[in-house]
N, C-alpha and C positions, 0 to 999 in steps of 0.2 A: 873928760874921759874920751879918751881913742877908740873909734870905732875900725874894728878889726873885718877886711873886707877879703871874701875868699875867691878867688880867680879860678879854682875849680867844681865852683857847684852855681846852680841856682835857686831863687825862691818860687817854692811850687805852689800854687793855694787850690785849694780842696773843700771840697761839700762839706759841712759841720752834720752829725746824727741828728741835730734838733731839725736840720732844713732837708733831709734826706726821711727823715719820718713825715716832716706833713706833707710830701712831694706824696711817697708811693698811700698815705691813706686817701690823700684827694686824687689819685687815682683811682683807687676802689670805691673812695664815695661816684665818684663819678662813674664808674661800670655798674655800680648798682642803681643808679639814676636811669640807666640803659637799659638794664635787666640783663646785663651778660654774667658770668663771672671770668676774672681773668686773674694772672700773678702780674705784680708791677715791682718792678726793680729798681734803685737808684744804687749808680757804685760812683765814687771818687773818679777824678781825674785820672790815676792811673790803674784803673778799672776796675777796682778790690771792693766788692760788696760792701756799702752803709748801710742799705735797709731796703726790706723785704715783708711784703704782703701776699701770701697764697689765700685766697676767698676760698671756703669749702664750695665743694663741684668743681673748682678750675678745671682747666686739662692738667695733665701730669707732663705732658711734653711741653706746654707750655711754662713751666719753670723755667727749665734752662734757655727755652727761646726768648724770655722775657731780659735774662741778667744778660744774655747773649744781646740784645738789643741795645740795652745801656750801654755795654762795652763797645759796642760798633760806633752807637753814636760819640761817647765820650771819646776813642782812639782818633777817631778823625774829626771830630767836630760838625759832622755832618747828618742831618735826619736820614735814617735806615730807608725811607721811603722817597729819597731823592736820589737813591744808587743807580737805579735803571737811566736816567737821563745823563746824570755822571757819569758815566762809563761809557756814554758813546762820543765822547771825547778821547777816548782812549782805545789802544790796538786790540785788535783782535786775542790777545796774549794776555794781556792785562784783562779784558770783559770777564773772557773765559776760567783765568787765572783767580782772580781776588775771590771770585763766589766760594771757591774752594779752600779757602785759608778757614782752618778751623776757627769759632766763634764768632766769624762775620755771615751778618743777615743783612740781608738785599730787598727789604720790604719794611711796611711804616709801623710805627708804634715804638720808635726808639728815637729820639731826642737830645742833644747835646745838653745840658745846661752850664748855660755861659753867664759869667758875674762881670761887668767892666770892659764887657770885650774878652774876657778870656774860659777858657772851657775850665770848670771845676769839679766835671761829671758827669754823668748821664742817665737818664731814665731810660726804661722800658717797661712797655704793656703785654702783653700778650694773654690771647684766650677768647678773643670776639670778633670780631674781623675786622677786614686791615682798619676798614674810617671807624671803629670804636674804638679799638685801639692806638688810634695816636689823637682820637677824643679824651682818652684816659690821660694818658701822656702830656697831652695841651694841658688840661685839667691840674697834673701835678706843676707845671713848669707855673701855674698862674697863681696857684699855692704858695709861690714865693717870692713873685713879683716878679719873676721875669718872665719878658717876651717870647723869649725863644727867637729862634732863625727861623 
């Protein structure tokens, strides 16, 4: 059998719901280990919500700051709380510039999660401050055996 190879796509690989559910509950087991309450987010590579945890009490602002972290970290592959050192690599245009692009957050609790080398998503915590929150974050990435960056 011929295998038919396409020159205009490629293969994207993506969080599965079963590893995207124990990411964000071993995030809130682990805020509640803390005593915080926080929402914890994990979305696909290309940034589309897989699953979601609101603990009763969270903040209400911290919802969207949470799915908002996942997507920052999965877009770039970078933890949300390495952006300030990042950027001073870059002009003045750019510092000033990227904080401002809707849905990017420039602080910790947001996570890439990478499979092989390759990003297939991302978490985010938000709801306790910044070091509980990428506590939570660590928490879910180790939920599935990986390291993280």
């Amino acid at each position: 059998m011929t295998q038919t190879v396409s020159l205009h796509s490629v293969e994207a690989r993506v969080i599965d719901w079963p590893a995207a559910h124990r990411a964000v509950e071993a995030a809130v087991r682990e805020a509640e280990r803390l005593g915080v309450r926080v929402n914890a987010a994990v979305v696909d590579a290309a940034g589309h919500l897989a699953a979601f945890v609101r603990m009763p009490g969270a903040p209400l602002h911290s919802i969207d700051i949470a799915i908002d972290k996942a997507y920052t970290a999965a877009s770039f592959g970078l933890q949300t709380g390495l952006w300030h050192d990042a950027l001073q690599a870059h002009s003045a245009a750019v510092r000033e510039g990227i904080v401002l692009r809707p849905r990017f957050v420039a602080f910790g609790g947001g996570m890439p999660v990478a499979e092989d080398g390759r990003v297939i998503g991302g978490i985010g915590v938000s709801g306790g401050s910044e070091a509980q929150d990428v506590a939570c974050a660590r928490a879910g990435l180790d939920a599935l055996g990986l390291a993280g960056p």
